[in-house]
C-alpha positions as CSV (number, residue, x, y, z in Angstrom):
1,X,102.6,64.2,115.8
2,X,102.5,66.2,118.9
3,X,104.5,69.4,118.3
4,X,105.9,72.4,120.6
5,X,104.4,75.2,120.9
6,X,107.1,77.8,122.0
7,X,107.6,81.7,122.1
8,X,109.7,83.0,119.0
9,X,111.9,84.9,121.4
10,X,113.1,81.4,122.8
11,X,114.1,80.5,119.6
12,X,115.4,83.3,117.6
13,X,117.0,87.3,118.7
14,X,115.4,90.3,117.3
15,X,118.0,93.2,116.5
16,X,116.1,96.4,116.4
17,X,117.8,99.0,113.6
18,X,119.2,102.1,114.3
19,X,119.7,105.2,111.8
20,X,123.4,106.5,110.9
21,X,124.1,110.1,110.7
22,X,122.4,111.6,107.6
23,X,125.9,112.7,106.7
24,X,127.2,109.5,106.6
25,X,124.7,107.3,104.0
26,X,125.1,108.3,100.3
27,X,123.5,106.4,97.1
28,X,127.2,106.3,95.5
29,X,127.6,102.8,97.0
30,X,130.3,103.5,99.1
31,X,130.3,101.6,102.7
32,X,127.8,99.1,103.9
33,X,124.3,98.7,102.0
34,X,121.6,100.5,104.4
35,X,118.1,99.7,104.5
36,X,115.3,101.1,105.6
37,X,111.5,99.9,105.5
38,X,111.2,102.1,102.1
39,X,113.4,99.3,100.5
40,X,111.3,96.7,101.2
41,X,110.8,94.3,98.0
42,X,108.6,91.7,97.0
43,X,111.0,89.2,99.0
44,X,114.1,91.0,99.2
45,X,115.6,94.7,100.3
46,X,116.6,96.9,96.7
47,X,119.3,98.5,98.0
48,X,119.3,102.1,97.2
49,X,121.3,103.6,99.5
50,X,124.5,102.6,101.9
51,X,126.4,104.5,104.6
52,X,130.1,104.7,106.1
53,X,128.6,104.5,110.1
54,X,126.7,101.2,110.1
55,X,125.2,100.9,113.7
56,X,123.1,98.1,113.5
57,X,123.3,94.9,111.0
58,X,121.1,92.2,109.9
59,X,122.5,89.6,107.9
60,X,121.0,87.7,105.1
61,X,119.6,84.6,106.4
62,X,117.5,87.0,108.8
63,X,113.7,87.9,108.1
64,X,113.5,91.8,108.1
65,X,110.4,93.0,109.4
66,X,109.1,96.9,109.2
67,X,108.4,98.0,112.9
68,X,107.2,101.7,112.0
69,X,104.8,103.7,109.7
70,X,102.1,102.6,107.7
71,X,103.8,99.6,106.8
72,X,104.7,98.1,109.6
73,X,104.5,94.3,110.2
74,X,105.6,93.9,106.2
75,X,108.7,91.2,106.0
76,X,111.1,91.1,103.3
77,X,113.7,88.0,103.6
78,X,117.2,89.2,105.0
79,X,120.5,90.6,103.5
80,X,123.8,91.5,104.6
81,X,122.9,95.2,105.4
82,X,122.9,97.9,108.3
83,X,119.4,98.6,109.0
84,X,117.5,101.5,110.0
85,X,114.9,102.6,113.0
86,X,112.0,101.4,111.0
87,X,113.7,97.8,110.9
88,X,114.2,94.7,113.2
89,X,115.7,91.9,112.5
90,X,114.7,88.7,113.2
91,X,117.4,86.3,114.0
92,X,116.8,82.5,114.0
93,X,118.8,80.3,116.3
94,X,119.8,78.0,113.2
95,X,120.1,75.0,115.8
96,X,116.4,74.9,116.8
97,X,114.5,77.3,113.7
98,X,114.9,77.1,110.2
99,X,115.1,80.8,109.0
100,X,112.6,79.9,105.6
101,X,110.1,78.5,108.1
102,X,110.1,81.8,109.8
103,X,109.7,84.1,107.2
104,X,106.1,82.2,106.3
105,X,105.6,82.1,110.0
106,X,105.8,85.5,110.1
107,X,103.6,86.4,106.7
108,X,101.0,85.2,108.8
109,X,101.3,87.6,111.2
110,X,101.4,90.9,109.1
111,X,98.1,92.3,109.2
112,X,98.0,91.1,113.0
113,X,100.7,92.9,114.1
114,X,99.9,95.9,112.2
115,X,96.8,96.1,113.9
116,X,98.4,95.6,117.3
117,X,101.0,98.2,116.9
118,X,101.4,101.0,119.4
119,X,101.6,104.8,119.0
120,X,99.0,107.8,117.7
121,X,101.1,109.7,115.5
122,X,103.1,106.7,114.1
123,X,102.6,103.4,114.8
124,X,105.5,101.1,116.6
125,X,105.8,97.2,116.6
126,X,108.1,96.6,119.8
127,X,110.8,93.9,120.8
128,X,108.3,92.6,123.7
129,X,105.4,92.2,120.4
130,X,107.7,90.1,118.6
131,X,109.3,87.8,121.1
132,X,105.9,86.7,122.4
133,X,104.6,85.6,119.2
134,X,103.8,82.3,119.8
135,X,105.2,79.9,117.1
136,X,104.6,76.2,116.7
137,X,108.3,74.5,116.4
138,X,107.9,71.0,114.6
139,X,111.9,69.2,114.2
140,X,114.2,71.1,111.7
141,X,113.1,68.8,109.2
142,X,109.6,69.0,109.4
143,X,110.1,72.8,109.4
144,X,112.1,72.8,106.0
145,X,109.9,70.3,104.0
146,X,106.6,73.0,104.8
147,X,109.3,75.7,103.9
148,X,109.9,74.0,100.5
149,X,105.7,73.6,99.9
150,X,105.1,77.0,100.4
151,X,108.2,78.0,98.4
152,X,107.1,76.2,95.5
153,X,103.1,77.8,95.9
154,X,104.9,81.2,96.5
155,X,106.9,80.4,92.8
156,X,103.3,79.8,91.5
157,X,102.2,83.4,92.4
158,X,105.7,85.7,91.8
159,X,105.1,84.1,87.8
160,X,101.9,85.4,87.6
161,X,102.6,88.3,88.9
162,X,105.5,89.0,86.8
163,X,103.3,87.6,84.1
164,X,101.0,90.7,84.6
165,X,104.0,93.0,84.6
166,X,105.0,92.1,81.6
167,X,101.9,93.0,79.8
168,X,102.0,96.4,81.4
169,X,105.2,96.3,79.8
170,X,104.3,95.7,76.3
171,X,101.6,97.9,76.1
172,X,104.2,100.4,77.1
173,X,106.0,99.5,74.1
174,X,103.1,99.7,71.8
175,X,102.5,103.3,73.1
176,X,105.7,104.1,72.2
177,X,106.1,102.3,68.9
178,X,102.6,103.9,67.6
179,X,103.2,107.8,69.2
180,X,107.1,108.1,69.7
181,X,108.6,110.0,72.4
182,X,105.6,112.0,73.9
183,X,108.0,114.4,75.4
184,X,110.2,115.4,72.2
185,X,107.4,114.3,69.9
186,X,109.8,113.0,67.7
187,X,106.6,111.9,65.1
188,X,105.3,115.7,64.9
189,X,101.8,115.4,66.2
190,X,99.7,118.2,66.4
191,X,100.6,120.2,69.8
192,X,98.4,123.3,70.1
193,X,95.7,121.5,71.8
194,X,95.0,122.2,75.2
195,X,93.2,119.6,77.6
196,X,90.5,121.8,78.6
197,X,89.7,122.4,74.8
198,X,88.9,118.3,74.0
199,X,87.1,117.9,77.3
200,X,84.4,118.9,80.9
201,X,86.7,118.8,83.5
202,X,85.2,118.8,87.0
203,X,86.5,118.6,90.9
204,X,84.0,116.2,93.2
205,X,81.6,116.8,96.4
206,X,82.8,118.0,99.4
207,X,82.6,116.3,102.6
208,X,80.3,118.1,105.3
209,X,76.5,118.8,106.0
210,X,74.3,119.3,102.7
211,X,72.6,122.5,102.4
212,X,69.3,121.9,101.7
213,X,66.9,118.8,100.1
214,X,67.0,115.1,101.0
215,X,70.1,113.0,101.0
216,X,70.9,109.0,100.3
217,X,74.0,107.3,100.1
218,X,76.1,106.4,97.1
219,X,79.9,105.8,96.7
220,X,82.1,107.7,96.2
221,X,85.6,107.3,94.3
222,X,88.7,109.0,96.6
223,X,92.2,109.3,96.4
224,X,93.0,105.7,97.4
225,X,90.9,104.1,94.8
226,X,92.7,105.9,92.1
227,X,96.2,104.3,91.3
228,X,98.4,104.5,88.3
229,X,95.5,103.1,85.2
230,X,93.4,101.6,87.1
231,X,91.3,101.4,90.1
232,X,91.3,99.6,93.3
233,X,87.4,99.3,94.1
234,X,88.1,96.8,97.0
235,X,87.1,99.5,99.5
236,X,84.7,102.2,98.5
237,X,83.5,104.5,100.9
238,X,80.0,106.1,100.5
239,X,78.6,109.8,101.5
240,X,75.4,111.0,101.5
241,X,74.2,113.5,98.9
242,X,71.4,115.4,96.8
243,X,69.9,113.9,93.9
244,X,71.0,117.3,92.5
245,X,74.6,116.2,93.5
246,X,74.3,112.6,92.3
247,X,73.4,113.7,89.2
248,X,76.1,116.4,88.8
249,X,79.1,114.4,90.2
250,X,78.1,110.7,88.8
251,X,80.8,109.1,86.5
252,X,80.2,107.6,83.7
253,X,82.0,104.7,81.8
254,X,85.5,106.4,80.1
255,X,85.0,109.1,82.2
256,X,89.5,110.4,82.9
257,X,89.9,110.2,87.0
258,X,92.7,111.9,88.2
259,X,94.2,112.9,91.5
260,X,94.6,116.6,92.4
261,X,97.9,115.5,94.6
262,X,99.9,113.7,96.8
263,X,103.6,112.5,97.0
264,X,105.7,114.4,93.8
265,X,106.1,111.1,92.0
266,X,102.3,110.3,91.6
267,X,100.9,113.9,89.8
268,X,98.8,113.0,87.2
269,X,98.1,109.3,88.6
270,X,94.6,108.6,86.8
271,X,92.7,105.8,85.7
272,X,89.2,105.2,83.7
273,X,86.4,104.7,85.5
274,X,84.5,101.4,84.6
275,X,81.0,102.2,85.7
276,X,81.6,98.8,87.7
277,X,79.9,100.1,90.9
278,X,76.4,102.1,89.7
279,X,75.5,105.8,91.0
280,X,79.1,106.3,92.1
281,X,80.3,109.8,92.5
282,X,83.9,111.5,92.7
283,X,85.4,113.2,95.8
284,X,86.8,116.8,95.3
285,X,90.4,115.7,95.7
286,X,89.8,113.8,92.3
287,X,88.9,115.3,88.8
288,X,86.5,114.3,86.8
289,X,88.1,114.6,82.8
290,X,85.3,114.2,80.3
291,X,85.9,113.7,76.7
292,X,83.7,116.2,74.6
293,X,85.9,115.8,71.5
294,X,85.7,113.0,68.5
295,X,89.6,114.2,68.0
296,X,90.3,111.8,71.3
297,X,90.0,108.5,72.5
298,X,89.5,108.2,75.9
299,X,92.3,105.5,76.2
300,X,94.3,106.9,74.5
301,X,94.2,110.6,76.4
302,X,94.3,108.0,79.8
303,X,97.9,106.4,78.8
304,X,99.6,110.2,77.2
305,X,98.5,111.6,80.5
306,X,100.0,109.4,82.4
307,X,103.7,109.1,80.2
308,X,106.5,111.1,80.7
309,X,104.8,114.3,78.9
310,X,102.3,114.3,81.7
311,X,104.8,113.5,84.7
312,X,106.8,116.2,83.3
313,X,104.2,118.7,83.0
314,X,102.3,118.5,86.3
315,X,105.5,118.2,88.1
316,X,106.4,121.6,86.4
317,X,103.6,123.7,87.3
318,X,102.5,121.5,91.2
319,X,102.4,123.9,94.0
320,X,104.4,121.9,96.4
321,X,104.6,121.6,100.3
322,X,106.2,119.6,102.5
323,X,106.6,116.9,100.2
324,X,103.1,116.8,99.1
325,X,102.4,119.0,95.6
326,X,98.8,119.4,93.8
327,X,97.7,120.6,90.7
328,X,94.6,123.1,90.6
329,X,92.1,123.4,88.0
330,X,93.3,125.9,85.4
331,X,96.4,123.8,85.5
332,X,94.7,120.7,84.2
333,X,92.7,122.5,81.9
334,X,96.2,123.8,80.1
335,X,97.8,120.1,80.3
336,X,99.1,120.7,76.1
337,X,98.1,117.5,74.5
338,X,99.6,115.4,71.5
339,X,97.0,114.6,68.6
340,X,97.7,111.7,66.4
341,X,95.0,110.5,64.2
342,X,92.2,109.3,65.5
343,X,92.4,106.0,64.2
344,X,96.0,105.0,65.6
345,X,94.8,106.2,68.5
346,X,91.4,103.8,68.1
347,X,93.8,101.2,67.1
348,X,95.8,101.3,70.2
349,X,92.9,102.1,72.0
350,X,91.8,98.4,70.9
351,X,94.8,96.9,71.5
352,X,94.8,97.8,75.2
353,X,91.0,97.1,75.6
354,X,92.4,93.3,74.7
355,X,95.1,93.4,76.7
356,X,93.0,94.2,79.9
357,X,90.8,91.2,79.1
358,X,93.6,89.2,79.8
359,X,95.0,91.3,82.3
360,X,91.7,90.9,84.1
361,X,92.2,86.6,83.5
362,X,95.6,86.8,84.6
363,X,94.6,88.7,87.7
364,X,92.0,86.5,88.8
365,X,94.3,83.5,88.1
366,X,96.2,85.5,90.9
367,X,93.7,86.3,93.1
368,X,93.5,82.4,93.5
369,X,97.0,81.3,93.7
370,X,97.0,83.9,96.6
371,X,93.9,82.1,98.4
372,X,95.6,78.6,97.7
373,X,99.1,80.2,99.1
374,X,96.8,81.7,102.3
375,X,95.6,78.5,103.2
376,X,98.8,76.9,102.5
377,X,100.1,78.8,105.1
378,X,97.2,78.6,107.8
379,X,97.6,74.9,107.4
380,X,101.5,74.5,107.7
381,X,100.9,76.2,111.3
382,X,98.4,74.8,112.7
383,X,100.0,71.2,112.0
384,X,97.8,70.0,109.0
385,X,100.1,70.4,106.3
């Protein structure tokens, strides 16, 4: 079957968002629901905030599409909302496109448009970028029977997902069922421990020109490979250093990673390293925490740091600027610890060691679904499907 081929302005109006007055948006949920590309979802806007000037509107059989910032050409499926500066929406002439259709017509086009958009200091997806895409436009019929495939493979991957979450969950709840509240401690552990007292702590290499002796490459972990318990070692850049420096900044398996700053929410973001990727060092933006004590399991100091008690106290003592706060070294070094006995902590410490085994199944099981879904999609537009 011979299909059109046709540009997605001919076929569907792109309303390009525009802010209110600060002054008129609260989060009391008075007026219209307001969305910005902050709200984005996993398919749909959260609505967080709403405002009593709506200037611009998308409704919800719309796509939404981010046109600014770092995460621009992201979609999220439509609602009945005003919508800011870093939002267009995408209007489907329900006559001639289904609006389903779209929205995977557009998933394909994310990364693509991110990399064409325009702009230095912040990068812009325009009106002209969209309305050129060039769209193949089988009968409304055709277009809602691929719509309903790629629904059905998209189910298969939002219930893993959510499969995965739920594990993160649970351990959650077994951290609190074994330690209590770690901010009242309600179970009366021992308290007069500092951090600095139970481990080495250590800041990374600096970038730059090595003083003196031969240099060779090796990774090297940075802030973006450290997220909240656990790593993301898809991209791993490398630097060349000493062998002096190689020896004194490697990691080794257990060794505590965390962040020295970013954005408020995120102090104290750490994860254990693996030793999945040999001779790799750590950046000085990320300390090294290193477990001298037989008082602490490393998985256990891993999940306490990262609870409430550590939010709470990095958050108290961050220098912050701008948005951005950061935690020095003496800081870290007087994080006050909990310390239950040692074997609750093991036996937690086991219980999470199992969990990621799955965790790791599950997540591959994903990392498929995701592939099958990809190629789903490449086939549904280039007529094979």
């Amino acid at each position: 079957m011979s299909v059109a081929i046709v540009q997605l302005g001919d076929v569907a109006s792109s309303i390009m968002g525009q802010a209110p007055p600060s002054q008129d948006c609260n989060t009391d949920g008075v007026g219209t629901p307001f969305v910005k590309a902050g709200e984005f979802g996993t398919s749909r806007p959260v609505i967080r905030e709403w405002t009593t000037r709506p200037l611009k509107f998308a409704k919800r059989s719309d796509v939404l599409l981010c046109v600014v910032g770092a995460t621009c050409g992201k979609i999220n499926r439509g609602e009945d909302c005003a919508i800011g500066r870093s939002v267009a929406a995408i209007r489907p002439d329900p006559d001639r496109l289904d609006n389903e259709y779209l929205y995977y017509f557009l998933g394909t086009w994310t990364e693509r448009l991110r990399k064409r958009s325009q702009g230095a200091a912040q990068t812009v997806i325009t009106r002209e970028m969209v309305e050129d895409l060039e769209m193949p436009l089988p009968p409304l019929a055709e277009q809602r029977r691929i719509a309903a495939i790629l629904d059905k493979a998209d189910a298969l991957r939002t219930k893993r997902r959510e499969t995965i979450a739920k594990l993160d969950q649970l351990l959650q709840s077994l951290f609190s069922d074994l330690f209590g509240d770690p901010v009242t401690n309600d179970r009366a552990w021992r308290d007069d421990v500092k951090l600095g007292d139970v481990a080495d702590i250590a800041s990374g290499i600096t970038k730059g020109r090595r003083a003196s002796g031969s240099v060779r490459s090796v990774p090297y972990l940075a802030v973006a490979n450290v997220q909240d318990r656990h790593l993301r070692l898809d991209s791993i850049k490398s630097i060349e250093a000493t062998e002096a420096e190689i020896d004194r900044y490697r990691l080794l398996v257990n060794d505590l990673v965390l962040t020295e700053g970013g954005d408020p929410d995120k102090l104290g973001r750490g994860a254990l390293w693996d030793g999945s990727v040999p001779d790799c060092i750590h950046q000085n933006h990320v300390f090294r925490v290193r477990v001298t004590s037989k008082d602490v399991d490393p998985i256990f100091l891993n999940w306490l740091v990262g609870s409430s008690r550590g939010k709470r106290y990095f958050l108290s003592v961050a220098k912050q600027t701008t948005g951005i706060a950061s935690i020095n070294m003496s800081q870290l070094k007087s994080f006050p610890l909990l310390i239950p006995p040692i074997d609750l902590q093991a036996r937690f410490s086991a219980m999470v060691s199992a969990f990621e085994k799955w965790r790791f199944q599950f997540g591959e099981s994903a990392k498929a679904l995701d592939h099958l879904f990809e190629s789903l999609q490449q086939r549904a537009f280039t007529g094979k499907l």
